[in-house]
PASEBA-1860 file (N, C-alpha, C; in nm, 3 decimals):
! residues 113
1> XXXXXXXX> -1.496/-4.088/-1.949/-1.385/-4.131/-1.868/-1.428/-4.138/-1.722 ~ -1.386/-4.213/-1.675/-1.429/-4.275/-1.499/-1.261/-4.221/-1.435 ~ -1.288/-4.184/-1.316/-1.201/-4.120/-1.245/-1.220/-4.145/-1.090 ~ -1.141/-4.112/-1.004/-1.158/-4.177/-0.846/-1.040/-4.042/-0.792 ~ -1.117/-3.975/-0.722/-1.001/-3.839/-0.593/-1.010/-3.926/-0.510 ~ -0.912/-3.914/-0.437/-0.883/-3.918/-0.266/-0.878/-3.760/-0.229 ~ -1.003/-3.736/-0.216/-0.984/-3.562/-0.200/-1.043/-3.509/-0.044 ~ -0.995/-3.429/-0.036/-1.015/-3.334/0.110/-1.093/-3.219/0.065
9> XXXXXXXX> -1.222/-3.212/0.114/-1.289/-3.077/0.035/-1.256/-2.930/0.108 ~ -1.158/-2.957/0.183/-1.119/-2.852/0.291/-0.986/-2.761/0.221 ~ -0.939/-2.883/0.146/-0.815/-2.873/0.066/-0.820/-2.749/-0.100 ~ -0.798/-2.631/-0.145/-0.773/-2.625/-0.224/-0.786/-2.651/-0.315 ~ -0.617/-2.720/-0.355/-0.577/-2.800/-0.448/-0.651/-2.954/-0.475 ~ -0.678/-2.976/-0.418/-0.823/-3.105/-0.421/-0.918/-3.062/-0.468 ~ -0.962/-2.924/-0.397/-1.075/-2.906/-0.496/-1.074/-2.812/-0.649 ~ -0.963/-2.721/-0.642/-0.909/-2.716/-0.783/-0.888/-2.829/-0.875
17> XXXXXXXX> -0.836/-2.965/-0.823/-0.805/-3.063/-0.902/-0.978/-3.149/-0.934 ~ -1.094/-3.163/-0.838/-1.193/-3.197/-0.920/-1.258/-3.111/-1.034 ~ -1.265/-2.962/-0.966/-1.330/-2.894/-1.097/-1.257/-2.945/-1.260 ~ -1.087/-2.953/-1.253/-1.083/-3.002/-1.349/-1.113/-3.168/-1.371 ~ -1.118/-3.218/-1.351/-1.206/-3.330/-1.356/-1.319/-3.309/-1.417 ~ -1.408/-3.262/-1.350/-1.566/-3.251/-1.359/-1.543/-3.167/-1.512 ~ -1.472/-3.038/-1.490/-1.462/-2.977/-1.626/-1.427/-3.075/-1.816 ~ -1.342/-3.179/-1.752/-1.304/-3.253/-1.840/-1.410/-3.407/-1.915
25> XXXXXXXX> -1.543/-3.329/-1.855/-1.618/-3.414/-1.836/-1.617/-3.571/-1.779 ~ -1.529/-3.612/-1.702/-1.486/-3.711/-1.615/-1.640/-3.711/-1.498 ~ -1.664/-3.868/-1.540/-1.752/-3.942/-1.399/-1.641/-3.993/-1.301 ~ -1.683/-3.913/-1.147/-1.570/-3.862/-1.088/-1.638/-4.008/-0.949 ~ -1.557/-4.068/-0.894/-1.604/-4.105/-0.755/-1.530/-4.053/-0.693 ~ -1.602/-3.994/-0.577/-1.533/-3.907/-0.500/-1.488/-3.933/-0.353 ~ -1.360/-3.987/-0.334/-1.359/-4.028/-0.144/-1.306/-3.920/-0.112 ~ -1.356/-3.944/0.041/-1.304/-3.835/0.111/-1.227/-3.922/0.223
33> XXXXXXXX> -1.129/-3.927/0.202/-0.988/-4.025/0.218/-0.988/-3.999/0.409 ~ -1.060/-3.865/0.443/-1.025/-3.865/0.616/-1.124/-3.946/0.650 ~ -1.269/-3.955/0.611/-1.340/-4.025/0.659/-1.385/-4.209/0.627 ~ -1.303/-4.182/0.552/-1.284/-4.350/0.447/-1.164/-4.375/0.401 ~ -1.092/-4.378/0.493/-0.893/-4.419/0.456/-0.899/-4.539/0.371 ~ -0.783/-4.504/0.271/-0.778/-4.639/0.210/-0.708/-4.707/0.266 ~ -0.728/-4.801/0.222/-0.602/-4.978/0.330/-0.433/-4.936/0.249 ~ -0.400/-5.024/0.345/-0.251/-5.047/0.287/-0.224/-5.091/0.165
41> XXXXXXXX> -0.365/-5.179/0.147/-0.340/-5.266/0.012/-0.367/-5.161/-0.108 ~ -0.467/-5.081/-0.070/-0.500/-4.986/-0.161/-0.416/-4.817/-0.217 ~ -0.298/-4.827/-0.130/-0.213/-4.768/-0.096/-0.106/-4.754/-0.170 ~ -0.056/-4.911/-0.124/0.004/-4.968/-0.216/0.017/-4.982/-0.375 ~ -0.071/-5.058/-0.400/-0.129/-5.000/-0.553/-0.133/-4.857/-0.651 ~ -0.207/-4.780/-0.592/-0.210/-4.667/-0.632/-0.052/-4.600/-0.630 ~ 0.035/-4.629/-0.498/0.193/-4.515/-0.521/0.222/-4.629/-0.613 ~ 0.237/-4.781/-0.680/0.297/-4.877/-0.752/0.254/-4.803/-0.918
49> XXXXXXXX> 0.126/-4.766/-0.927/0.115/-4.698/-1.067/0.112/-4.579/-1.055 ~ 0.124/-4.493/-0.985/0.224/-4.380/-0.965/0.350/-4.369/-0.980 ~ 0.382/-4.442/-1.013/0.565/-4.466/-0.995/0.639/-4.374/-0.846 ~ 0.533/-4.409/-0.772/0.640/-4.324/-0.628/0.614/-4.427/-0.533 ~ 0.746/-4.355/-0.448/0.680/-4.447/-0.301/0.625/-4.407/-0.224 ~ 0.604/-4.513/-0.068/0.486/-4.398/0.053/0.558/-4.262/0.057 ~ 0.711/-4.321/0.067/0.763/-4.193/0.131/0.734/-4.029/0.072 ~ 0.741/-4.055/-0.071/0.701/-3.969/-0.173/0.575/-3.940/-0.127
57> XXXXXXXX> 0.445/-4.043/-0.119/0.333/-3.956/-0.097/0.295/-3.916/0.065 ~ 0.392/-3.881/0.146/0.378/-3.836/0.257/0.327/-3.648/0.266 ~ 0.236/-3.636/0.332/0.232/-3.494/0.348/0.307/-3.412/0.442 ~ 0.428/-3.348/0.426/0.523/-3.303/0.498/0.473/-3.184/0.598 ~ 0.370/-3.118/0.568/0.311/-3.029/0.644/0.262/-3.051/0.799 ~ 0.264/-3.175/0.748/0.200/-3.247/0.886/0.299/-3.308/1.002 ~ 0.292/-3.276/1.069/0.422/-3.349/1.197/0.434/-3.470/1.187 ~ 0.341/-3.519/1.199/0.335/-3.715/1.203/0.405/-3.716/1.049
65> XXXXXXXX> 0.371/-3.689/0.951/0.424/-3.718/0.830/0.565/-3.679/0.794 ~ 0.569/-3.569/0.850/0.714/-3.498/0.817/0.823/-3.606/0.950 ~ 0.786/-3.609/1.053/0.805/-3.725/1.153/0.872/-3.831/1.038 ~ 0.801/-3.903/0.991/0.788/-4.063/0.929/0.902/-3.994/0.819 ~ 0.867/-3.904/0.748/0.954/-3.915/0.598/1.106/-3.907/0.683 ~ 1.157/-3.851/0.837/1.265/-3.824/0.846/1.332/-3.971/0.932 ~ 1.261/-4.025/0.962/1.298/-4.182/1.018/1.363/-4.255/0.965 ~ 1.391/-4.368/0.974/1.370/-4.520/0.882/1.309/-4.578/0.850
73> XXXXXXXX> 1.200/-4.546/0.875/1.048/-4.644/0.846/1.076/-4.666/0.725 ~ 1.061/-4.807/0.711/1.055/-4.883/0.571/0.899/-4.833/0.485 ~ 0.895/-4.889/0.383/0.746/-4.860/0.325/0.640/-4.935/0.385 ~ 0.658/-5.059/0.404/0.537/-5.139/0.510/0.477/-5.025/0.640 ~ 0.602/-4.961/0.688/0.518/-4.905/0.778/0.499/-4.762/0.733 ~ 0.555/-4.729/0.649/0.458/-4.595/0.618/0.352/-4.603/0.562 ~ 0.302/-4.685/0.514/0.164/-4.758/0.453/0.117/-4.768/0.594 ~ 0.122/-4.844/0.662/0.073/-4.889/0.795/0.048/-4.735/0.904
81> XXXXXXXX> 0.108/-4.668/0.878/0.066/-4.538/0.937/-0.006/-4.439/0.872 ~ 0.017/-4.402/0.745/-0.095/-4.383/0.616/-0.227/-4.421/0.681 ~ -0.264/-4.557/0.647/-0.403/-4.627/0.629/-0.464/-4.548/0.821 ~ -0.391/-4.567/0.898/-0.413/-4.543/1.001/-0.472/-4.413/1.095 ~ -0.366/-4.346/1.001/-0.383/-4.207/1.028/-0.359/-4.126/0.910 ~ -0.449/-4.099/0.855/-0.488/-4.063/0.690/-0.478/-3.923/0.654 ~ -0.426/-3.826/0.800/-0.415/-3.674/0.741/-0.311/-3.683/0.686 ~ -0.153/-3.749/0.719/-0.035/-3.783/0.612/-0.041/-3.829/0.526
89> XXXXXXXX> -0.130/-3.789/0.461/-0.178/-3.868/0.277/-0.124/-3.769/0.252 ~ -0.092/-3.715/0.165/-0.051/-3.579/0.068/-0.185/-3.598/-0.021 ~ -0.210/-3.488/-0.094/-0.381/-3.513/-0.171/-0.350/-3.422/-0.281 ~ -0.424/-3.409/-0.372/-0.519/-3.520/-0.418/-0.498/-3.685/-0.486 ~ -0.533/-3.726/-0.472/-0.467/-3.890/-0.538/-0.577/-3.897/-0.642 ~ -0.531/-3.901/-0.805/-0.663/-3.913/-0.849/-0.638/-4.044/-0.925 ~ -0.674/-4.160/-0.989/-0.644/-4.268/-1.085/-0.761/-4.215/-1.190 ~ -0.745/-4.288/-1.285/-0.826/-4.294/-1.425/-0.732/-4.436/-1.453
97> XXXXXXXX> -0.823/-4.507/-1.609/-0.790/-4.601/-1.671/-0.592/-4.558/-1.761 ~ -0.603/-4.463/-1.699/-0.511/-4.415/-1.797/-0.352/-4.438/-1.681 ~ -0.388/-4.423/-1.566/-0.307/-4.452/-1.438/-0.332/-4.358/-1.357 ~ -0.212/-4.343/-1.196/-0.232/-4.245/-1.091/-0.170/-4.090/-1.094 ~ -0.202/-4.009/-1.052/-0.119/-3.892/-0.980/-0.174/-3.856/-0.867 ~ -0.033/-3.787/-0.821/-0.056/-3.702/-0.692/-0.065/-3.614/-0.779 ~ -0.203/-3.488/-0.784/-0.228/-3.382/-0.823/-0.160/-3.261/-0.761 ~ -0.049/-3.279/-0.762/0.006/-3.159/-0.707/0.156/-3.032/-0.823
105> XXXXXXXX> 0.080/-2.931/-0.905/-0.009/-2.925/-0.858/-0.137/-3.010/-0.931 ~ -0.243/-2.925/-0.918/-0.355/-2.949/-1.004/-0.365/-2.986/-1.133 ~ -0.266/-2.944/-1.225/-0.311/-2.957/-1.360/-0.215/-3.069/-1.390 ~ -0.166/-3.150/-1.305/-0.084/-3.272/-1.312/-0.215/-3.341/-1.334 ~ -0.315/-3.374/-1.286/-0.405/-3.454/-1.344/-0.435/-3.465/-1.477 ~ -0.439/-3.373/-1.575/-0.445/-3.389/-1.703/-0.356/-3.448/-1.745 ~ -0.227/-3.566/-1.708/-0.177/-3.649/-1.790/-0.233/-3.774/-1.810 ~ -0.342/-3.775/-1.707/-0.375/-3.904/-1.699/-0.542/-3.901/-1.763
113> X> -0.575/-3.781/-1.825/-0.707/-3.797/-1.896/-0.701/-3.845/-2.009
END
């Protein structure tokens, strides 16, 4: 099985969520989403087979994020501030052929192995 994190190795739960990966014998590509943000387009996609929206994958911990989820910002621009400024990702984002989760927690990834 082929697999893709948007992971923070600083993070925990990101890295609780690859060991299971790696444990599940999953070929893992691994971004590290602060230093290689994904686009809007890619954003997009991933919360669309997630069944959530940006707003959903906002990280509330964060001011700018918790900021945005309490606004009006439509989804164009929470994507547009996402791609931009990538610590309001919430993490881990993992896809497989099987579809997306936000790994939160961790063992939410095993629906999609």
């Amino acid at each position: 099985m082929i697999a893709t994190i948007y992971h923070n190795p600083r993070c925990g739960t990101s890295r609780k969520t690859l060991a299971l990966l790696e444990e599940a014998g999953a070929t893992v590509t691994v971004i590290e989403y602060l230093k290689r943000p994904p686009t809007v387009a890619d954003l997009s996609r991933l919360y669309a087979r997630a069944g959530l929206t940006p707003r959903d994958g906002l990280r509330l911990s964060e001011p700018d994020g918790k900021r945005l989820a309490d606004s009006e910002a439509d989804d164009a621009a929470i994507l547009e501030a996402m791609a931009i400024n990538p610590i309001i990702i919430q993490r881990p984002l993992v896809e497989t052929d099987k579809g997306v989760v936000l790994a939160r927690p961790p063992e939410a990834v095993r629906t999609i192995l």
